[in-house]
C-alpha positions as CSV (number, residue, x, y, z in Angstrom):
1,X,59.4,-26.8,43.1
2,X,62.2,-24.6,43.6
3,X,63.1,-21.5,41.5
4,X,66.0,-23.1,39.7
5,X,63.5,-26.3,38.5
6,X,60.8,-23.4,37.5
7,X,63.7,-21.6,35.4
8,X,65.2,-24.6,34.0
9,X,61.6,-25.3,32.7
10,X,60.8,-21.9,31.3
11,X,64.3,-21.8,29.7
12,X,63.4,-25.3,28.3
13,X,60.3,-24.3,27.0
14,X,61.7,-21.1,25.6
15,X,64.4,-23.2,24.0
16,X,61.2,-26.1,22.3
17,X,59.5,-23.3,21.0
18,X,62.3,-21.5,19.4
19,X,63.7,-25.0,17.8
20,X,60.0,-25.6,17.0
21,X,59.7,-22.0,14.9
22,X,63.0,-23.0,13.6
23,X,62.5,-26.4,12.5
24,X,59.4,-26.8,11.3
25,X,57.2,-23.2,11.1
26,X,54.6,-24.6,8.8
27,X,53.9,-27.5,11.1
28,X,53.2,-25.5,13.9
29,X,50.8,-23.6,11.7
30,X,49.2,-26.3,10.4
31,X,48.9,-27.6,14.7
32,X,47.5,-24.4,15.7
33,X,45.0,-24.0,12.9
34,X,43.7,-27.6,13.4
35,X,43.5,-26.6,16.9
36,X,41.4,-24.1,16.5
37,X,39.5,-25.9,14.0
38,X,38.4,-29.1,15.6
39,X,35.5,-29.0,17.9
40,X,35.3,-30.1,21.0
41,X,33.3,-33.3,21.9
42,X,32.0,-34.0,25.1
43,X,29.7,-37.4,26.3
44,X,26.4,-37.2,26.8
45,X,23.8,-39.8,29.1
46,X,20.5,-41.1,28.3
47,X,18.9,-38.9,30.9
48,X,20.8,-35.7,29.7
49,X,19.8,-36.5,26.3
50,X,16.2,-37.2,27.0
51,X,16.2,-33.9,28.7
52,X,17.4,-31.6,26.0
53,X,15.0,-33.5,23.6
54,X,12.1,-32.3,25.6
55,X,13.8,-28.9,25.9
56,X,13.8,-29.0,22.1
57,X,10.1,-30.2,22.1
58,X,9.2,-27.5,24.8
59,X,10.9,-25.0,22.4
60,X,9.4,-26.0,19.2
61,X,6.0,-25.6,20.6
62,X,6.4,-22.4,22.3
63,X,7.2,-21.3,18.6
64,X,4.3,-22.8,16.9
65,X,2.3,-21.0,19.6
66,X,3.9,-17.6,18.7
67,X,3.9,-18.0,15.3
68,X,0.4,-19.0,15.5
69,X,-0.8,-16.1,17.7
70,X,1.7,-13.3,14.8
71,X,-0.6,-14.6,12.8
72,X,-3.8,-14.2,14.7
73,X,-3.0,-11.0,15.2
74,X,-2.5,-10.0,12.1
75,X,-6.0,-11.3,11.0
76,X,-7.0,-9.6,14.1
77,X,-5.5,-6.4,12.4
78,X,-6.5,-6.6,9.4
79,X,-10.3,-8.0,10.0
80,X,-10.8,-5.0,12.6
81,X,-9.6,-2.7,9.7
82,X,-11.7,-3.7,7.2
83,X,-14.7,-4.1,9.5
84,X,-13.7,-0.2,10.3
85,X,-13.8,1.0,6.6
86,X,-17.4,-0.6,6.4
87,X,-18.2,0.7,9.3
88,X,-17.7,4.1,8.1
89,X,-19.1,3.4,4.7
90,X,-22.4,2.2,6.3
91,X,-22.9,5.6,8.4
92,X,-21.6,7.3,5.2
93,X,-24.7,5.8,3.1
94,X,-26.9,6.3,6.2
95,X,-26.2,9.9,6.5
96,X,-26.5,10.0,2.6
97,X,-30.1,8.1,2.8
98,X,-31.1,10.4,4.7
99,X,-30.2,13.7,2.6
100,X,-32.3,12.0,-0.4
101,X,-35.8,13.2,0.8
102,X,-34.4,16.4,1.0
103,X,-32.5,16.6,-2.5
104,X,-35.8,15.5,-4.3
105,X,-37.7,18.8,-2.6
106,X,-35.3,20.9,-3.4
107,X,-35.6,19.3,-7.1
108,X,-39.0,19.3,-6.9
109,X,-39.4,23.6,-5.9
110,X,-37.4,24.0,-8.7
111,X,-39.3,22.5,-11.2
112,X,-41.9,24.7,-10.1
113,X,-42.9,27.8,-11.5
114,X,-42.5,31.0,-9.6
115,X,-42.9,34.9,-9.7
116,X,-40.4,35.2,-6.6
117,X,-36.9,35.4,-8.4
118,X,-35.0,35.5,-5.3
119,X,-37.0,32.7,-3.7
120,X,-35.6,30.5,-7.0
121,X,-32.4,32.0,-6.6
122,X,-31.9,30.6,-2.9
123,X,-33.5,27.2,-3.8
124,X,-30.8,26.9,-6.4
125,X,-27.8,28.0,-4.2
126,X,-29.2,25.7,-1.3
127,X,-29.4,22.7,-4.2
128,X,-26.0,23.3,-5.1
129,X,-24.6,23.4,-1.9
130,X,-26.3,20.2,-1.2
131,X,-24.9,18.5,-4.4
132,X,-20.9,19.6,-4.1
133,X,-21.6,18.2,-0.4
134,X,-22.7,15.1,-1.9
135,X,-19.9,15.6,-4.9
136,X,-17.6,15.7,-1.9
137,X,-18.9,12.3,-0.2
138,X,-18.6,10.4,-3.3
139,X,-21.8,10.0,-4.3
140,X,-22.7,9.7,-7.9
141,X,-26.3,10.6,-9.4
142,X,-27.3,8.6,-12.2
143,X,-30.8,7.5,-14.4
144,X,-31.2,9.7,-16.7
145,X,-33.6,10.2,-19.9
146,X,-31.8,8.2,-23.1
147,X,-29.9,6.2,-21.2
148,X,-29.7,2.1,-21.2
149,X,-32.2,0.6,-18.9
150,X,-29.8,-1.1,-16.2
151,X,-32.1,-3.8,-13.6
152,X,-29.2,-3.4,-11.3
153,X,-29.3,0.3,-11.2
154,X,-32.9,1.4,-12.2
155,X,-36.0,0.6,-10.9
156,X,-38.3,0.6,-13.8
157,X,-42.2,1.2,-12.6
158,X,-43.8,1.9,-16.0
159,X,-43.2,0.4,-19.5
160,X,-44.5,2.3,-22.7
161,X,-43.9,1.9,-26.4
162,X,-42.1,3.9,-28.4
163,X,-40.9,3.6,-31.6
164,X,-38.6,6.5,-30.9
165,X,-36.7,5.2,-28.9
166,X,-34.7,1.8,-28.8
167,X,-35.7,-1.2,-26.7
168,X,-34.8,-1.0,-22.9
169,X,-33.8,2.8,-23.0
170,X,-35.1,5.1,-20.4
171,X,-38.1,6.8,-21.6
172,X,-38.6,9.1,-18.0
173,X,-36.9,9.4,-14.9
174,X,-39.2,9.8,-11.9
175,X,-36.4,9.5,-9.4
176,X,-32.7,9.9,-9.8
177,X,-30.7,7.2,-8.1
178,X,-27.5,7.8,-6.1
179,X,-24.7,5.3,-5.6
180,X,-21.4,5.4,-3.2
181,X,-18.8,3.4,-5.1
182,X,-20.0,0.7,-6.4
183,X,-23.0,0.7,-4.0
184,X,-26.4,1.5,-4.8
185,X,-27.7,3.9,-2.3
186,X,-31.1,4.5,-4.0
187,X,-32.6,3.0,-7.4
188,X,-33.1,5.5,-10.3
189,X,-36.8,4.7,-10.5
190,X,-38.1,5.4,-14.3
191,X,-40.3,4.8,-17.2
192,X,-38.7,2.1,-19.8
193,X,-39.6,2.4,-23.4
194,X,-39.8,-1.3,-24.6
C-alpha cells in the first residue's frame, strides 16, 4: 500500500468512529461492554479432552493425598503431645513413689518421743520442706480419721465396731495416701469402723 491508501484509511476510520460516537453513543457502549463480556470459546478434541480429565483426576488425587497426610500429621501432633504430658506425669508419680518411704519416716520420728528439742526441731523443718515440695508437684494427701471410707481411695486392712462412729467411716489411718490429679499414687491404708 502506498501512503495515500494508508491515509485515506486512517482518515476513514477516524471519520466511522466519529459518526459512530455521534450517531449512536449508547450502541457503541452497549458493543464494547458485550465485548468484554462474552467469553471466548474455543473447540476441544476427544484426545485433548481425555487428557485434561486425567489431569483433573491426577489433581484430585494429589489433593486427597495432602489432605489426608494435614491430617495425619495433625494426629501425629497431637498424639505425640499427649503421649508427652503422660510421659511426664508417669516420671512425675515415679519420682513421687519414691519420696513416700521417706515422708512416712519422717512422720514416723515425729511421732516419737524425744528429749533432743533441736533433733525434733530439724525433723520438722526437713518434713516441711518435703511437703511444700510435694504441695508444689501437685500431690494431695488424703485418709484421714472421720472421714468416709472411699474403696477407690482407701485401702481398708481392719474393720472394727463402733457405735461411735457411723458405718463405713474411717476409724484409723495407718497410712496416708497421696494422689496427683485424679491419680492415686498410693492408697490411704486404714481401719474402717462398720
Amino acid at each position: 500500500m502506498s501512503e495515500k491508501d494508508n491515509k485515506k484509511n486512517k482518515k476513514a476510520t477516524e471519520a466511522a468512529e466519529s459518526a459512530a460516537k455521534e450517531a449512536a453513543p449508547e450502541a457503541a457502549e452497549s458493543a464494547a461492554e458485550a465485548a468484554e463480556t462474552t467469553e471466548d470459546t474455543y473447540t476441544v478434541t476427544k484426545a485433548q479432552m481425555e487428557q485434561m480429565e486425567a489431569l483433573a483426576k491426577t489433581l484430585a488425587d494429589a489433593n486427597d493425598k495432602y489432605l489426608r497426610l494435614a491430617a495425619e500429621y495433625d494426629n501425629y501432633r497431637k498424639r505425640t503431645a499427649r503421649e508427652k504430658e503422660h510421659l511426664y506425669n508417669d516420671a512425675k508419680i515415679d519420682t513421687i513413689k519414691g519420696m513416700l518411704p521417706v515422708y512416712d519416716n519422717l512422720e514416723r520420728a515425729l511421732a516419737q518421743e524425744t528429749q533432743d528439742a533441736a533433733f525434733k526441731k530439724g525433723v520438722e523443718m526437713t518434713m516441711n520442706q518435703l511437703v511444700s515440695v510435694m504441695e508444689k508437684l501437685g500431690v494431695v494427701s488424703f485418709g484421714a480419721a472421720g472421714e468416709a471410707f472411699d474403696p477407690q481411695l482407701h485401702n481398708a486392712v481392719m474393720h472394727v465396731e463402733d457405735e461411735a462412729l457411723g458405718e463405713n467411716v474411717i476409724a484409723e489411718v495407718f497410712q496416708k495416701g497421696f494422689k496427683v490429679g485424679d491419680k492415686v499414687v498410693r492408697f490411704a491404708m486404714v481401719k474402717v469402723a462398720n
